[in-house]
C-alpha positions as CSV (number, residue, x, y, z in Angstrom):
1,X,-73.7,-18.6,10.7
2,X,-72.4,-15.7,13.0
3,X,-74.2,-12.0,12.7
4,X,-73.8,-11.3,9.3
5,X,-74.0,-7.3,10.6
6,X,-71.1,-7.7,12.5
7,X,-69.5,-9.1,9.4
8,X,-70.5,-6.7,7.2
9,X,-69.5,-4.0,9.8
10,X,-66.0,-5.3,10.3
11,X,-65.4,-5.1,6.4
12,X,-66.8,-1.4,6.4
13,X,-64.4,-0.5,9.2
14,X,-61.3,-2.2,7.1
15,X,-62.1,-1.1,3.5
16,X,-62.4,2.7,5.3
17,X,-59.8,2.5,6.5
18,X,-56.7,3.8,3.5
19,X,-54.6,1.6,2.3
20,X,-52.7,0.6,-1.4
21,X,-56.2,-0.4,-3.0
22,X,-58.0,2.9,-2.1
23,X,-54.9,5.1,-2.9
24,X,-54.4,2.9,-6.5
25,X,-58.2,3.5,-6.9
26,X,-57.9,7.0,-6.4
27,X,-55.3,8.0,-8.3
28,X,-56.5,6.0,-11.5
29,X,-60.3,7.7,-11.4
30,X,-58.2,10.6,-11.4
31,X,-55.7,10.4,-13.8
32,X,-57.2,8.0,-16.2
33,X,-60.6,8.3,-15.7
34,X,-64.1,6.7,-14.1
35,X,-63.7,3.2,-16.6
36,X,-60.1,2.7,-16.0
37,X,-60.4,3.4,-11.9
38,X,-63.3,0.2,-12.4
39,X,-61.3,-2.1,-14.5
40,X,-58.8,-1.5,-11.8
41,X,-62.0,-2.2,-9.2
42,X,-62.5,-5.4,-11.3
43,X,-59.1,-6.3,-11.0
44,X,-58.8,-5.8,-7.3
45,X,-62.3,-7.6,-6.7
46,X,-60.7,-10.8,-8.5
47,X,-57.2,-11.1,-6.2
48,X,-60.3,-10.8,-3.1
49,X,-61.9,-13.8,-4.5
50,X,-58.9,-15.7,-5.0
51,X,-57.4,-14.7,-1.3
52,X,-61.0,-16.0,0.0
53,X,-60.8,-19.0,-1.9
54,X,-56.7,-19.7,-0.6
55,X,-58.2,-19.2,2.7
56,X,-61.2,-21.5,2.5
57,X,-58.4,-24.2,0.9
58,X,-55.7,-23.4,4.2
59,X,-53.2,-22.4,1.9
60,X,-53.0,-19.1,3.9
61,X,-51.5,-21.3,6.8
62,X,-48.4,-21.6,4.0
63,X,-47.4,-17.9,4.5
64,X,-47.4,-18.4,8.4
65,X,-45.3,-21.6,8.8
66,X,-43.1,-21.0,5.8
67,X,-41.2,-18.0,6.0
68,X,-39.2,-18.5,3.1
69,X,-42.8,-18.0,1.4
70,X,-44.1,-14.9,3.0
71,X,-40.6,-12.9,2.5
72,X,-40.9,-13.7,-1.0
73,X,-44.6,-12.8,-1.5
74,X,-44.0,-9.5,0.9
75,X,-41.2,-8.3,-0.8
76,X,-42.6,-9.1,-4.6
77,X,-46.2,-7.1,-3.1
78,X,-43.3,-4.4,-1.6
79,X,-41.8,-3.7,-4.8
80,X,-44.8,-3.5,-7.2
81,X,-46.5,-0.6,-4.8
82,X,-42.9,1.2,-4.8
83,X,-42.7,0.8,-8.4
84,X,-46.1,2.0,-8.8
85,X,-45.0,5.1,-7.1
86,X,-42.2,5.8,-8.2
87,X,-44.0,5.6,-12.6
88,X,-46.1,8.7,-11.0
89,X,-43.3,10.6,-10.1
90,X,-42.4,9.9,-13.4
91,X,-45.7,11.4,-15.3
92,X,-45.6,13.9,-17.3
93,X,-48.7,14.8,-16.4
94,X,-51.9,13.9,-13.6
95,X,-54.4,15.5,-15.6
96,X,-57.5,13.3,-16.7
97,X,-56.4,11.7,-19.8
98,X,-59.8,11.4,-21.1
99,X,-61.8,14.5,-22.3
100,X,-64.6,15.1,-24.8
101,X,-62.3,15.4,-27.3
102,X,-60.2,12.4,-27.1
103,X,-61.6,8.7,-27.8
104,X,-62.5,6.9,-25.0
105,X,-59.6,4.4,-23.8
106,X,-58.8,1.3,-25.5
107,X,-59.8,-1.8,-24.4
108,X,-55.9,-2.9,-23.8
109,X,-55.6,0.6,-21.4
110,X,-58.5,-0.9,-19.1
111,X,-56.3,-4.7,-19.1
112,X,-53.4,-2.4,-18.1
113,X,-55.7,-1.3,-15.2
114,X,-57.0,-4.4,-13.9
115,X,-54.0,-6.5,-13.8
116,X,-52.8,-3.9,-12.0
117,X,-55.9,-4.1,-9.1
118,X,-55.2,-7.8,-9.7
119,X,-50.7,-7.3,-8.9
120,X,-51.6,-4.7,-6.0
121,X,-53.8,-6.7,-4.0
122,X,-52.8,-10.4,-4.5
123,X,-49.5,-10.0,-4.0
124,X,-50.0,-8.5,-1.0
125,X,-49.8,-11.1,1.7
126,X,-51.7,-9.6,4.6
127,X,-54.1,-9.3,2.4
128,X,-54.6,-13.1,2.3
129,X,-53.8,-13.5,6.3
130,X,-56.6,-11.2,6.5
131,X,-59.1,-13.5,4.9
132,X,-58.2,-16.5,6.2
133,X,-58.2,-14.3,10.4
134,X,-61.8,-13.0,9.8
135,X,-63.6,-15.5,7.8
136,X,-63.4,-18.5,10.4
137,X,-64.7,-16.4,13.0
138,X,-68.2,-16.3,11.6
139,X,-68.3,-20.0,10.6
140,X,-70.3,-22.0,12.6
141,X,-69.6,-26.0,11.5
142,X,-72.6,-27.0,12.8
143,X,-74.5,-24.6,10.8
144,X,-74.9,-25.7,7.2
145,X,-71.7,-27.0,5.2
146,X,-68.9,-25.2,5.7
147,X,-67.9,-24.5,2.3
148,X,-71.1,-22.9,2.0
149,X,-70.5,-20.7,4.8
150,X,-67.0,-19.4,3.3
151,X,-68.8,-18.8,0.1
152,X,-71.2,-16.7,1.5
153,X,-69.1,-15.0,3.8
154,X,-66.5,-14.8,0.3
155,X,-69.2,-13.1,-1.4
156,X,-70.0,-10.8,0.9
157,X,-66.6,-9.7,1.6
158,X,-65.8,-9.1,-2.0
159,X,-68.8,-7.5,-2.8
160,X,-68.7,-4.7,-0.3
161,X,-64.9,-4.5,-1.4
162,X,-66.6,-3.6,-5.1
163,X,-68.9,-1.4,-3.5
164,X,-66.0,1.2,-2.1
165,X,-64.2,0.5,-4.9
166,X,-66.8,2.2,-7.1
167,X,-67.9,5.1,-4.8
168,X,-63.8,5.7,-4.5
169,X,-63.4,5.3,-8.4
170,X,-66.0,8.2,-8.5
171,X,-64.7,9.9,-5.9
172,X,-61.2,9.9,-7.9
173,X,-62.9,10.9,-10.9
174,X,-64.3,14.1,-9.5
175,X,-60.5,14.7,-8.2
176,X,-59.6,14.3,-11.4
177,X,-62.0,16.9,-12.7
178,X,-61.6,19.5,-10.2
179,X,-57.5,19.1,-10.7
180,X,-58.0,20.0,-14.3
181,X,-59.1,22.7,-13.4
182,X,-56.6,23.3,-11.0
183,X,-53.3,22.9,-12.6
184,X,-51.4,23.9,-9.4
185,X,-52.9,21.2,-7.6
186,X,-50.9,18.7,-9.9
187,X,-47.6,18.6,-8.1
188,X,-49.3,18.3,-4.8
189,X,-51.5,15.5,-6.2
190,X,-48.6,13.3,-7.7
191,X,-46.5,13.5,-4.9
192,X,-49.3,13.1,-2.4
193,X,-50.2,9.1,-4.4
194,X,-46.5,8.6,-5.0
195,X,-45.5,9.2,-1.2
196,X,-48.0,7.0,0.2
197,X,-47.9,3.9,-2.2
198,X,-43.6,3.9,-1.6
199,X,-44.8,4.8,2.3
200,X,-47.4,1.2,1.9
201,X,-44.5,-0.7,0.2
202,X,-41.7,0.1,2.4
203,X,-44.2,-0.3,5.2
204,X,-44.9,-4.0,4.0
205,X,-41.1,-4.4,3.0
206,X,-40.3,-3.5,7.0
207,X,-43.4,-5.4,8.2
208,X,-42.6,-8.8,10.3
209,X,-44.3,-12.1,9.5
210,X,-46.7,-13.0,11.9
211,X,-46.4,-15.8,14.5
């Protein structure tokens, strides 16, 4: 097995880094609320697994050598994220929708939230490509079975993905807090998440399949 650090490291760097799953993350602790913003977590940890798993499989080679595929993933991934944007231009409100009057959200509400995780990240190809880049490079085949090594190294990856995903679902609950009591900050807020989830889709509508 390669240096697990440099693994771990690697995934730090990437899930730093801002992108779809931290903006959607975000905006949900903020809007909806710390449990919603982990169903979402939940639902974003799931598409990881199964991206790990594709990759372990080779099915990520499909998206590479079939571009017929990958245009239809990319653009399908390209049009959820705008869509997503574009319903939060569309709200009424960005205020916390949970307060200590109101019941907390219905089970249904925190679905809503993780099939959308699930949507946002799985149907994101590069997402996938990622995986199946970075996890080869720390198997060793003479070092135990290989399916073991991608298991561990699947874990790993989608643990530490859970990990941010919970300090940002916090993060964007505390946003959601201070907003309220910022009402000004609202606009700034909605367009801010709107602008970059369209600016992610059309990036990945524009991006090129790669070689």
């Amino acid at each position: 097995m390669g240096d697990l650090g440099m693994f771990i490291g690697a995934l730090v760097i990437v899930y730093l880094v801002p992108g779809p799953d931290m903006v959607l993350i975000l905006q949900t602790g903020a809007t909806k609320g710390r449990g919603s913003a982990i169903a979402t977590a939940v639902g974003l940890a799931v598409a990881r697994a199964a991206h790990v798993t594709l990759a372990a499989l080779g099915l990520a080679a499909l998206l590479t050598t079939s571009p017929i595929t990958f245009e239809v993933v990319r653009f399908a991934g390209a049009a959820y994220l705008i869509w997503l944007g574009i319903e939060i231009l569309r709200a009424r409100s960005l205020l916390p929708e949970a307060t200590a009057t109101q019941k907390p959200s219905r089970p249904h509400s925190y679905g809503s939230c993780f099939y959308r995780g699930l949507l946002t990240n799985i149907l994101n190809p590069k997402a996938l490509l990622f995986c199946s880049v970075l996890l080869p490079q720390f198997v060793r085949p003479g070092q135990e079975t290989v399916a073991g090594q991608f298991l561990l190294l699947g874990v790993i990856l989608v643990g530490v993905g859970f990990a941010f995903d919970l300090m940002y679902a916090s993060a964007g609950f505390v946003l959601g807090r201070w907003i309220a009591r910022h009402p000004l900050v609202q606009t700034l807020q909605r367009w801010v998440f709107a602008a970059m989830l369209i600016g992610f889709g059309l990036r990945l509508a524009l991006s090129q399949r790669p070689l």
